[in-house]
VOGU-3710 file (C-alpha; in Angstrom, 3 decimals, decimal comma):
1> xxxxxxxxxx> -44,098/-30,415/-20,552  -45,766/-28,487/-18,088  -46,398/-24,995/-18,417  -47,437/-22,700/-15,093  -50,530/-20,354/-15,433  -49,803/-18,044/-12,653  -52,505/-15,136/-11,981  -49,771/-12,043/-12,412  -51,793/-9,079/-11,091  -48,649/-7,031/-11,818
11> xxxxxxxxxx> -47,924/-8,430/-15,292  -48,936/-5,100/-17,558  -46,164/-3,709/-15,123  -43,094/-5,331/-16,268  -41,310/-3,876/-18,535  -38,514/-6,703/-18,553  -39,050/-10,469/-18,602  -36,233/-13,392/-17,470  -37,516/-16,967/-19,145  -36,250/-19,689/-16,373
21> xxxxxxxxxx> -36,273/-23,373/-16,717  -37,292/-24,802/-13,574  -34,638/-27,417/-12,397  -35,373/-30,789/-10,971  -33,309/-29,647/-8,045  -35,928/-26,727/-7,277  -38,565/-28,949/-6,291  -38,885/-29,477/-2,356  -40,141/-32,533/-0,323  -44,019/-31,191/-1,255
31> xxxxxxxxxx> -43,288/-31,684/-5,064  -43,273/-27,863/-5,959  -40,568/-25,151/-6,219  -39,501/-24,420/-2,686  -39,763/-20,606/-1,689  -35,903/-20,018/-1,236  -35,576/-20,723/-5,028  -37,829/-17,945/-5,888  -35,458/-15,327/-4,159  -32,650/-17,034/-6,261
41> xxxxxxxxxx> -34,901/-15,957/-9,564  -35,071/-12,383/-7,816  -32,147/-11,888/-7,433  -30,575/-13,237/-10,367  -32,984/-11,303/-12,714  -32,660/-8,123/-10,708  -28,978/-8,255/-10,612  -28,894/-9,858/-14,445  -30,414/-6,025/-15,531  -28,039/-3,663/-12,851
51> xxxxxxxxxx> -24,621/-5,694/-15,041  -25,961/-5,272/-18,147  -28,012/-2,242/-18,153  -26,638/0,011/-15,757  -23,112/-0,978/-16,112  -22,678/-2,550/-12,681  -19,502/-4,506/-11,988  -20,310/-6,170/-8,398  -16,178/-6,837/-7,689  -15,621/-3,341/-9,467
61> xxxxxxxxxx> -18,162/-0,544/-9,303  -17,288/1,975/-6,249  -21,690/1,746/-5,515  -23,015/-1,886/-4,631  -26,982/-2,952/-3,770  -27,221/-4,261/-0,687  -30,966/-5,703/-0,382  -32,409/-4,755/2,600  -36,011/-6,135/1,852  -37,800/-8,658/-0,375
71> xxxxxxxxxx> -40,855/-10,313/-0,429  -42,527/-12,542/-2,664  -46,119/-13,498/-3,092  -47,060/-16,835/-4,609  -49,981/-17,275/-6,279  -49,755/-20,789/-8,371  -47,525/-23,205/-7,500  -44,647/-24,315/-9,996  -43,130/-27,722/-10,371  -40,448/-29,352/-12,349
81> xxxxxxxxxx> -40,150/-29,102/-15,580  -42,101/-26,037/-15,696  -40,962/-22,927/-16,965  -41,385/-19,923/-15,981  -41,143/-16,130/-16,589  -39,923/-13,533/-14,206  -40,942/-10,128/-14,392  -39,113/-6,700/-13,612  -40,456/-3,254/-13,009  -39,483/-0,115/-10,502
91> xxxxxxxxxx> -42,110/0,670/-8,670  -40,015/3,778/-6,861  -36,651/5,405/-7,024  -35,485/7,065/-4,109  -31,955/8,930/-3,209  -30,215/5,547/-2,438  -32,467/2,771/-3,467  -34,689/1,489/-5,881  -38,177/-0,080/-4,585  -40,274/-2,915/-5,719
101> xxxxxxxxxx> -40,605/-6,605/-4,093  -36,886/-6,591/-3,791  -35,789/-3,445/-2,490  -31,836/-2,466/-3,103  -29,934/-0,002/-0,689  -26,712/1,022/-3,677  -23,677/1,931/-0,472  -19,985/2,843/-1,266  -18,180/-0,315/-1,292  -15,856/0,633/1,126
111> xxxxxxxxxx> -17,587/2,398/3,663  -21,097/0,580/3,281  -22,582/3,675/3,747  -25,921/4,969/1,232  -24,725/7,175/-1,635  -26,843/9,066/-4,257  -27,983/6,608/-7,587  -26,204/8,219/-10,370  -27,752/9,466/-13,248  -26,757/6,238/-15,544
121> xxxxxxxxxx> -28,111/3,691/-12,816  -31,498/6,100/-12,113  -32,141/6,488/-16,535  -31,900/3,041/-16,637  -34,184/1,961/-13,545  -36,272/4,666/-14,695  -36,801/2,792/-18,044  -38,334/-0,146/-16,582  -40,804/1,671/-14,170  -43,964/3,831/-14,719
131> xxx> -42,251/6,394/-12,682  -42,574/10,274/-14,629  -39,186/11,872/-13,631
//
């Protein structure tokens, strides 16, 4: 089994970690993950922590994230059957959105409109960042 040994200049960062098996589907014609797939472990882990830790309910909650920017850096690449492990921290919280290499705009669901983080959503961001309220 292959294990990835990515460089992770950010890794004393994260304060949450996803485990992902790689699947033989992710590879592209190049043999490694292709780069789409690694938005698809964004947003999964991102969204993954806003359900479960900030009591989001995307076909419920009256605020949704749109993203409005993400970026990615690659630094090793990663194969099938690797596995790898995707980190999560906040690198900035602002009125309406929550920064890092995925950045989320939270609108009213039926206006689409920016509207204020409330204070459940922010203590929990605020838990996984190095942000001093």
């Amino acid at each position: 089994m292959l294990v990835s040994r990515i460089i992770r200049p950010y890794y004393k960062l994260f304060k949450r970690e996803k485990n992902i098996q790689t699947r033989w589907r992710d590879n592209d014609i190049y043999g490694h993950v292709n780069n789409v797939v690694y938005g698809e472990w964004i947003d999964s882990i991102v969204n993954k922590y806003l359900i479960e830790k900030c009591s989001l309910e995307p076909l419920k909650s009256p605020l949704i994230g749109f993203v409005v920017s993400s970026h990615c850096e690659y630094y090793s690449p990663i194969s099938y059957p690797s596995k790898i492990s995707a980190g999560l921290f906040v690198k900035r919280i602002e009125k309406a959105s929550a920064v890092g290499g995925f950045i989320h705009v939270f609108v009213d669901r039926i206006n689409r409109r920016p509207q204020t983080i409330n204070d459940e959503m922010k203590k929990q961001l605020l838990s996984i960042s190095n942000i001093i309220d």
